[in-house]
N, C-alpha and C positions, 0 to 999 in steps of 0.2 A: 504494500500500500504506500501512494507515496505520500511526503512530506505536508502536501494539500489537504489530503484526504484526514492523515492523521487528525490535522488541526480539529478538521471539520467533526470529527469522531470524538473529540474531547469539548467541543463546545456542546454537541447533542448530551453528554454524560453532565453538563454542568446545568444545563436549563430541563430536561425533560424528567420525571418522575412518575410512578408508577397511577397516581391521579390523572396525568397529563391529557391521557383520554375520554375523562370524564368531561374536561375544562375545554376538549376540541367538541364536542358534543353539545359544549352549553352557546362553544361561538358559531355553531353551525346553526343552531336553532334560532338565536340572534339573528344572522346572516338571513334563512329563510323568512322570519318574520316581516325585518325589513323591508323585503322584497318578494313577497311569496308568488306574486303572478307566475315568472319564467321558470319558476321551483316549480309550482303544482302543475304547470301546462308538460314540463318532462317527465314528474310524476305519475300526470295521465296517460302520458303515451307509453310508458313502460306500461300499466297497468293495462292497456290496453290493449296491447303485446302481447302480455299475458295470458288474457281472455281468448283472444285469439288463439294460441298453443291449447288453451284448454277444450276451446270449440274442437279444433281440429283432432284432438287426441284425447277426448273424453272416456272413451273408454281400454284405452292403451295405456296404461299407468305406469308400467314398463319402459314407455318413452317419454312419458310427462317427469317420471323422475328427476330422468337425466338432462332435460329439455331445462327445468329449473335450475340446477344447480348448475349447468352452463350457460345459463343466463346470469349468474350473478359471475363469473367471468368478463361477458362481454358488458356487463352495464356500465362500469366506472370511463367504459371510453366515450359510453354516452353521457358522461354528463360533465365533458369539458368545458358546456357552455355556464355550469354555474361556479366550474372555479376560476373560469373567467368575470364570473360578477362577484365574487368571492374576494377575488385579486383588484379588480377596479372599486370598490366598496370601498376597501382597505384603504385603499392609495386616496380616497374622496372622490373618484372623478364619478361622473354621473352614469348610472347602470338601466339596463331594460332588456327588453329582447330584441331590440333594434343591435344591440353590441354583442349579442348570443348570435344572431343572424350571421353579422360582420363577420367571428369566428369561421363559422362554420362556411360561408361562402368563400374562407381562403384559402379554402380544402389544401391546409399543413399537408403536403406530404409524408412528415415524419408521423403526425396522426395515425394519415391515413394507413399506412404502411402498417402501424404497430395495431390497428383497431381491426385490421386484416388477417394479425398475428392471432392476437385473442376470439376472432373467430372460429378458427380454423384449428384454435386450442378448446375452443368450446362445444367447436363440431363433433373434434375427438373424442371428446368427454361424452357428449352425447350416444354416439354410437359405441363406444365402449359399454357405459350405464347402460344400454338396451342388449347391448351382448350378453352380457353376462347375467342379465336378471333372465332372459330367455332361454339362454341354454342352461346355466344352473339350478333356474327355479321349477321346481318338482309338480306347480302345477301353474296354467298361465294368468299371466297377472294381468288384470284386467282393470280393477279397481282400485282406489286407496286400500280398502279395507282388506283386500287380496296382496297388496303389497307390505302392509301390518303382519298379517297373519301371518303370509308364507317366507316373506325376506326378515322383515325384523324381529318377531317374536319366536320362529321356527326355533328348537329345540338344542338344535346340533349348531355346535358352531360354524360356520361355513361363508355360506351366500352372502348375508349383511356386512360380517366383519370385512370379505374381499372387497364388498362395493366401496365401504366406508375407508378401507386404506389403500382403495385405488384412484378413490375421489382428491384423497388426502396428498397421495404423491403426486397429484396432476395439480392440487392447487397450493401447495409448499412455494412452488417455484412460481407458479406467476403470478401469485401472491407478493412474493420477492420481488421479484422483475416490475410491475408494473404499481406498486401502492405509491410511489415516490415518482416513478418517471413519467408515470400519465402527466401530474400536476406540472412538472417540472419539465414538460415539453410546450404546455401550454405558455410557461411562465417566463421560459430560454428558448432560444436558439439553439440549443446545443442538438447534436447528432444523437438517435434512438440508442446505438451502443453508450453513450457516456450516460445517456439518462438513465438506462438500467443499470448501469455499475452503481451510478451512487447510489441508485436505489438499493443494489442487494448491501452496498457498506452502511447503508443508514440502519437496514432490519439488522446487519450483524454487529452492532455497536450498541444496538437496544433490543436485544431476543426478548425478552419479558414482556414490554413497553410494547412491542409492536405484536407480539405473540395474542396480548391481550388486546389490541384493538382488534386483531385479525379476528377473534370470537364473537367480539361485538357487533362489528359490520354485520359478519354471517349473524347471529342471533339475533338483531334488528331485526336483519334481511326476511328471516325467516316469521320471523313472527308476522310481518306486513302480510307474506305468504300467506299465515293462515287466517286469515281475515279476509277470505275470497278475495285476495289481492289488491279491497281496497286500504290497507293499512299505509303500502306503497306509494300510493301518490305524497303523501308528506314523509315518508321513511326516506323513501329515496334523493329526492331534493336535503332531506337532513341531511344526510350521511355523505351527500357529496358537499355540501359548506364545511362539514365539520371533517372531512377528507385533506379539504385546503388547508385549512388553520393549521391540521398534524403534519401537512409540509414545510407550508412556513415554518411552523414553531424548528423545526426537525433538522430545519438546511439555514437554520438561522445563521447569519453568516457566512455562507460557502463564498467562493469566490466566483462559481459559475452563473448566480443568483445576478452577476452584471451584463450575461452574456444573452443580449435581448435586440 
């Protein structure tokens, strides 16, 4: 690691603490309220989404699984446009969807490139999560209530544990890769490799600190979930305000933070 990085590694170990994520959570909520139109309009269109995947595979549970839990992969690149009002908030200048539009009509290459990455890692996921619940499971899964029964609560160990530590090894890493460099491609100029590097030196300078925001996101996530999706529309716009703040706070100081 060089000499840059260290620096950067010792000011994250001087400001962040095991709270930290509580206090990104209270300025995301902040951040939303401020401004909740362009928040709840992303909110609904994820939720919308979602409806959609459930229309379509209502009774395939098997692929709604994995359908979900590769969708909170790809969500965080959807919602560049609020840590862009996150970041302009911050700085005073004036926010709406007029400057979420702007974003997005500059179609970043570097974006686009990595939000193609996380697809395509979310694809995987998906069709793996369908592989495996159908060729493992002893009878087919059709419903929640059939995926309860036969993957989670089944007797033997097997089915569940494989899904849940294959889900885990497929999201360890771009869990890593992207919690820091989403924000920090929005926020720099820099090149998609340096924004995931600092990203994986940021999680491994704070394994606990990020360990446990990584729970939270997912256990939000899930929770909007289970509220027929509509928990989501304000979960989601939260958790990407209070996304931004845990970069800011996180890269406080880096010296890449000029390169815009």
């Amino acid at each position: 690691m060089s000499t840059r990085s260290h620096t950067l590694v010792n000011r994250h170990s001087q400001s962040v603490s095991p709270m930290s994520p509580l206090r990104w959570l209270a300025l995301g909520w902040a951040d939303l309220r401020r401004h909740p139109g362009p928040g709840l309009l992303h909110g609904l269109a994820l939720a919308v989404f979602g409806w959609l995947l459930l229309a379509l595979a209502h009774d395939r549970f098997w692929l709604l699984a994995g359908a979900f839990s590769g969708f909170l992969i790809v969500a965080p690149i959807l919602a560049t446009g609020l840590y862009h009002i996150s970041r302009e908030q911050a700085a005073g200048r004036p926010v709406g969807m007029a400057s979420v539009i702007a974003l997005w009509r500059s179609m970043d290459g570097r974006l686009v490139r990595f939000g193609l990455l996380l697809g395509l890692a979310g694809t995987g996921w998906v069709l793996t999560s369908a592989g495996l619940i159908t060729l493992m499971s002893p009878v087919p899964i059709e419903k929640p209530v059939d995926f309860l029964r036969h993957v989670v609560l089944q007797h033997n160990l097997g089915l569940f544990e494989v899904w849940l530590l294959m889900g885990a090894l497929l999201a360890a890493p771009i869990y890593a890769s992207s919690v820091m460099a989403i924000p920090m491609l929005v926020d720099t100029r820099l090149p998609v490799s340096m924004a995931v590097g600092e990203s994986w030196r940021t999680v491994a300078s704070q394994p606990a600190v990020m360990t446990l925001w990584a729970v939270l996101l997912a256990s939000l996530s899930a929770l909007g979930m289970l509220t027929a999706l509509l928990g989501l529309i304000v979960i989601i716009p939260w958790l990407a305000h209070a996304s931004w703040h845990a970069y800011d706070e996180l890269t406080a100081g880096s010296p890449y933070k000029t390169i815009r």
